[in-house]
C-alpha positions as CSV (number, residue, x, y, z in Angstrom):
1,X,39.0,24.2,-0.9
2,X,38.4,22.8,2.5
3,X,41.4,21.6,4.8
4,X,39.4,19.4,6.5
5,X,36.4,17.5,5.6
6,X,34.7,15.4,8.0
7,X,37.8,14.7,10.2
8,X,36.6,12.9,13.3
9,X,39.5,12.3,15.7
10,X,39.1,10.6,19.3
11,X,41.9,10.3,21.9
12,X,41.3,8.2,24.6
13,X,43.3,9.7,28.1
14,X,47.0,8.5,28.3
15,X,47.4,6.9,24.9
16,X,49.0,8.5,21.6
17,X,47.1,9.1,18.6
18,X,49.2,9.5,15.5
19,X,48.1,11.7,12.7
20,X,49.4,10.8,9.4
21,X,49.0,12.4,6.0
22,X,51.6,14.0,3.7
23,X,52.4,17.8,3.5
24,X,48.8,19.5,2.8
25,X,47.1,16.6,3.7
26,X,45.2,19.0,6.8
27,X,47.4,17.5,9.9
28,X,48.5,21.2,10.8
29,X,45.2,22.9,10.8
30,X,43.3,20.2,12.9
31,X,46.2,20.9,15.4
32,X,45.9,24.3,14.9
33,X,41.8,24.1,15.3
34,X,42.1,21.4,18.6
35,X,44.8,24.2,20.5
36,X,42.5,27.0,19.8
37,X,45.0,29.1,17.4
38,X,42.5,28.5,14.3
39,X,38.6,28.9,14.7
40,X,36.6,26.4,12.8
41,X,33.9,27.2,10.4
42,X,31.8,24.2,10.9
43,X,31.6,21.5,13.3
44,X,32.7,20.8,16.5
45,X,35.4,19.7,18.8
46,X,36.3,19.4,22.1
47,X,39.6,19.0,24.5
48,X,39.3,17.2,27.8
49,X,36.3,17.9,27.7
50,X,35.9,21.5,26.8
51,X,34.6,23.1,23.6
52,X,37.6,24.5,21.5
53,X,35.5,27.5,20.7
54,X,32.8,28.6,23.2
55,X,35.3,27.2,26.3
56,X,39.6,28.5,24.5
57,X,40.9,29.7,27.4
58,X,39.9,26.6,29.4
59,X,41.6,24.4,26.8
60,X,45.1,26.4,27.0
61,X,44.9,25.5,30.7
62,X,45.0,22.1,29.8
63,X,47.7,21.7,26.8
64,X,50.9,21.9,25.6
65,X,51.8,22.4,22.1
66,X,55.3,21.5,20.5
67,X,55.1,22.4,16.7
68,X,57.1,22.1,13.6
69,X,59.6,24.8,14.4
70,X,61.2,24.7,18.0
71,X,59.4,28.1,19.7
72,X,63.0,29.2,21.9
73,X,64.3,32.6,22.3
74,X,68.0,31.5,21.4
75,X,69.0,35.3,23.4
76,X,68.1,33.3,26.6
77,X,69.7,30.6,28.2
78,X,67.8,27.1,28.6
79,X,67.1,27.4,32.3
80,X,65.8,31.6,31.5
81,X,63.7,30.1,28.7
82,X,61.6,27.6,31.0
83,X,61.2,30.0,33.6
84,X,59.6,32.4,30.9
85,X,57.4,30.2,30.3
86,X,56.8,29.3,34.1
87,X,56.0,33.4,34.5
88,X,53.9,33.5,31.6
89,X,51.4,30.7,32.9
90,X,51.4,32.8,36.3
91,X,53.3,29.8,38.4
92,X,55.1,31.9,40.3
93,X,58.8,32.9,40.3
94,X,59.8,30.4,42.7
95,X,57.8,27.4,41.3
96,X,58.7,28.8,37.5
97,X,62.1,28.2,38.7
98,X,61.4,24.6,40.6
99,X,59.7,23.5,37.3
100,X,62.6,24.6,35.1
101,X,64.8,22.5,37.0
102,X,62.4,19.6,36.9
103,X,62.3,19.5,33.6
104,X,66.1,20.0,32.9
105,X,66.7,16.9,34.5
106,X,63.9,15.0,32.9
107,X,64.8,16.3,29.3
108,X,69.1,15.8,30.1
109,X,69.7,19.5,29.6
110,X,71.2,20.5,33.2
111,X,74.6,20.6,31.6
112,X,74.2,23.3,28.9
113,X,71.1,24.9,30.8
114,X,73.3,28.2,31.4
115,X,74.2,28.6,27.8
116,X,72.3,30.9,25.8
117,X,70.2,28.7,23.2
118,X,71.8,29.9,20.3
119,X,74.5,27.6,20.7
120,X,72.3,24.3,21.3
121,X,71.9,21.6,18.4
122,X,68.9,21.0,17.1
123,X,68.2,17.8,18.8
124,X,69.0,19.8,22.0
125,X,66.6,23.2,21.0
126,X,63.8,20.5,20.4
127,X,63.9,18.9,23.5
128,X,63.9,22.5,25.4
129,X,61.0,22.9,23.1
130,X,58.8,19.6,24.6
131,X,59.7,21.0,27.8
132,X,58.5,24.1,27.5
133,X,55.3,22.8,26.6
134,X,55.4,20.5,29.8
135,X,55.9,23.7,32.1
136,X,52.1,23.9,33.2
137,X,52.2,20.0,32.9
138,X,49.3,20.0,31.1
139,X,47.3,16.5,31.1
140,X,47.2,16.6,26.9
141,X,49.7,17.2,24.6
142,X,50.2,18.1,21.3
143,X,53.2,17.4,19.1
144,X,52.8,18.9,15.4
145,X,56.1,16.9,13.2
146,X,58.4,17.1,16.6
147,X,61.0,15.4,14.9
148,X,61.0,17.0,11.6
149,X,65.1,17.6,10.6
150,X,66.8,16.0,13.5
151,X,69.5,13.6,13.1
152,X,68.6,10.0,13.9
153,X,70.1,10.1,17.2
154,X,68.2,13.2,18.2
155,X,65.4,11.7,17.0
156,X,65.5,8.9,19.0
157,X,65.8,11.0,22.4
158,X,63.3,12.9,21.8
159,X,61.0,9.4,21.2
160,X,62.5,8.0,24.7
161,X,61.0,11.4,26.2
162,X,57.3,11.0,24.6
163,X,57.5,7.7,25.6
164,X,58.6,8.6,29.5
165,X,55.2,11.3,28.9
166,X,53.2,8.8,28.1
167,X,54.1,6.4,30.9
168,X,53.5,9.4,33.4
169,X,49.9,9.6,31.7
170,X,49.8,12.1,29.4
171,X,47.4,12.4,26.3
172,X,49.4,13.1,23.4
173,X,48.3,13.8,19.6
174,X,51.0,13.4,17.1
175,X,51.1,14.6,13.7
176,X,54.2,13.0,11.6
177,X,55.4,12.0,8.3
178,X,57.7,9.9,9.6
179,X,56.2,6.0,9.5
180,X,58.5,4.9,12.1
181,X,58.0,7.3,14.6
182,X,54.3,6.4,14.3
183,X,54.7,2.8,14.4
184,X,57.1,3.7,18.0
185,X,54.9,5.8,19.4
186,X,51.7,5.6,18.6
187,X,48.7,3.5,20.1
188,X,46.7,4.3,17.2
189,X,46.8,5.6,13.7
190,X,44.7,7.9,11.8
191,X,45.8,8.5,8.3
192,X,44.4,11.8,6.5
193,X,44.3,12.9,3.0
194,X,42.5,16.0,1.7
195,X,41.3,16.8,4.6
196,X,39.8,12.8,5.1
197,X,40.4,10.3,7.5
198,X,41.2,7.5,4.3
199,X,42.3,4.7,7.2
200,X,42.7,4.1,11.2
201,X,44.0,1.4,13.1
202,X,47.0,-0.4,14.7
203,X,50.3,-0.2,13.2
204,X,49.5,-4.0,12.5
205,X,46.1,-3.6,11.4
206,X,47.2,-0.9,8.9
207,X,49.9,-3.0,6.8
208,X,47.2,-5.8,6.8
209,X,45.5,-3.4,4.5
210,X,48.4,-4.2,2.1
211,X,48.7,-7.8,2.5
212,X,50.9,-10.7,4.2
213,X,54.4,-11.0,4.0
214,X,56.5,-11.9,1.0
215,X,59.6,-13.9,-0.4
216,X,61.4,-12.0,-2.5
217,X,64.6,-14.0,-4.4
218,X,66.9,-12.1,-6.3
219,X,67.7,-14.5,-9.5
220,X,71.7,-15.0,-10.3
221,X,70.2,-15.6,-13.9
222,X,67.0,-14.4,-14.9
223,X,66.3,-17.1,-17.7
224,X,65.6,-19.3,-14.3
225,X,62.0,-17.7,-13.6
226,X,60.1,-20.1,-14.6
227,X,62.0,-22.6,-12.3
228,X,61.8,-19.9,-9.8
229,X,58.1,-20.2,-10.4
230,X,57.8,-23.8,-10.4
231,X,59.5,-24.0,-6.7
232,X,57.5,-21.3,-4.9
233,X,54.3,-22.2,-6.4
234,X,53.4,-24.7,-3.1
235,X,54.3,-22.0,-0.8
236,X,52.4,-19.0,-2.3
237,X,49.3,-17.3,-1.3
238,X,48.7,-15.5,-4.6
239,X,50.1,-14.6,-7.6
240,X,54.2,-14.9,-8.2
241,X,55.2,-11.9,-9.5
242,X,58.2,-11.7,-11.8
243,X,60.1,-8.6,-12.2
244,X,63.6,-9.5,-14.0
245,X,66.2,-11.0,-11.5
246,X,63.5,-10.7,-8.5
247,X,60.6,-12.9,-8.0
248,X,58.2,-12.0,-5.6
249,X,55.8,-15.0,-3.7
250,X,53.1,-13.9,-1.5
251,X,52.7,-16.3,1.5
252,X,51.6,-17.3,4.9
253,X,54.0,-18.9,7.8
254,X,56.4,-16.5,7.7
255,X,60.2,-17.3,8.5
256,X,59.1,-21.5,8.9
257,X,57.6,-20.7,4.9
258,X,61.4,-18.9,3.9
259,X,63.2,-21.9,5.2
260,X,60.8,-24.0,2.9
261,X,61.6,-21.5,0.1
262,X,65.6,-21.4,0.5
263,X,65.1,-25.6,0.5
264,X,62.3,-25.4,-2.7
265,X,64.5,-23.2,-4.9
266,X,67.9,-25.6,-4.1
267,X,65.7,-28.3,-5.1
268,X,64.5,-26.6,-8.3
269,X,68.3,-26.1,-9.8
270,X,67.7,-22.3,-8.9
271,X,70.5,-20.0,-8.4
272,X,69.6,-17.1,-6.0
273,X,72.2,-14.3,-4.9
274,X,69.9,-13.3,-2.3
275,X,66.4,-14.4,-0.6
276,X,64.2,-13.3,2.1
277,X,61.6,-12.4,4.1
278,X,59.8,-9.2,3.8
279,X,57.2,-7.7,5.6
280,X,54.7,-4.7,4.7
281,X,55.7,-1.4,6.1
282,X,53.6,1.7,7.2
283,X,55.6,3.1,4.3
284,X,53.6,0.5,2.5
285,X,50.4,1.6,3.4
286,X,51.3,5.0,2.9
287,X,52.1,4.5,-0.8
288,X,48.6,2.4,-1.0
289,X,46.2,4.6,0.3
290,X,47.7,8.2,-0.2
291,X,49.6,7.3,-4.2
292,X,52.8,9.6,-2.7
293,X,56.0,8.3,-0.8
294,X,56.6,9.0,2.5
């Protein structure tokens, strides 16, 4: 069985590619193939510029990896953890040190950065994880699920710090399940299954794979559907579906069309206890092209 097949992947510099795919889909192994920890057995590929296989130590010059699994000795504290890292890339004690604190700032960790990691959250551990991988500030980076188990708000600081990367002008790939963070983060979107690239595009361009929006109106009585029918019938763009209480119109116009609907359905004698606008999702998409749920 092959974990990928075919994959072609191209980051242009300072922008965010986001690889998508559920679990086995391959999203770990390209990362693990593109940071030189897993040698390919057929094709090729290449990190700013430099052959992941005939040129590995030139590409660890030039990245930073943050995976699944935040890579912190929790027997050091935050500040001995950086400067580790600082040591092992030969900076230097003194600019191991200097870069430590750079990064503490950056990353909002100065205030616990003399507690040993054991006692940080797991927003906090993840964030000292990013910034270890920004010691050598390396000009690509590569985030494997970074936000995989964090709380919302975690999750959220740790997007406002990619985002602050990118600005700076780094290169980031990022794999994720998550359809929002893709949609926040990334440029562009490669979605993988199998080991396949099944779809790539915008966030945009992706849920126009799955169609417009939609007026969905929850019935108070479903004997009105035909009624229901009758009204939105003007305004559609495709077939009315009917699914009990809810009655689904595909349309064009967006919230000027819903305001047409509220009026139609009024108009019609129908009842609704609800109504609105809804627009396709990356889960959407997700559901279309891979058949799984996000």
């Amino acid at each position: 069985m092959r974990a990928l097949d075919g994959l072609d992947l191209d980051v242009p510099t300072g922008s965010v590619l986001g690889l998508l795919g559920p679990n086995g889909a391959g999203k770990t192994t390209a990362v693990s193939i593109l940071t030189t920890l897993l040698r390919p057995d057929g094709g090729t590929a290449s990190v700013a510029g430099h052959d992941v296989a005939t040129q590995p130590e030139r590409v660890r010059r030039l990245i930073g990896l943050s995976g699944q699994y935040a890579a912190v000795d929790e027997n050091l504290t935050g500040v001995e953890n950086l400067v580790l890292v600082g040591k092992l890339y030969r900076l230097g004690a003194r600019r191991a040190r200097q870069r430590a604190n750079e990064l503490l700032e950056q990353f909002s960790l100065v205030e616990p950065s003399t507690r040993l990691v054991g006692t940080y959250s797991g927003g906090m551990r993840r964030r000292l994880d990013l910034a270890g991988a920004l010691v050598a500030e390396p000009p690509v980076l590569f985030l494997d699920e970074p936000t995989t188990g964090l709380d919302p708000r975690s999750r959220n600081e740790l997007w406002a710090a990619i985002d602050d990367l990118v600005t700076r002008g780094t290169t980031v790939l990022l794999t994720t399940q998550y359809m929002e963070e893709a949609e926040q983060l990334a440029d562009d979107i490669v979605v993988i299954d199998h080991g396949r690239r099944i779809a790539q595009g915008t966030a945009d361009e992706l849920k126009a794979l799955v169609g417009g929006d939609r007026i969905e109106a929850r019935l108070q009585d479903p004997l009105d559907a035909a009624a229901a029918e009758r009204a939105l019938i003007g305004l559609a763009d495709g077939v009315i579906v009917v699914d009990g209480r809810l009655v689904t119109a595909p349309v064009l116009g967006g919230a000027e069309t819903l305001g047409h609907a509220v009026v139609a359905l009024a108009a019609g004698g129908v009842t609704v206890t609800e109504v609105g606008l809804r627009r396709p999702t990356l889960d959407d998409v997700f559901l279309t092209l891979t058949g799984q749920v996000s």
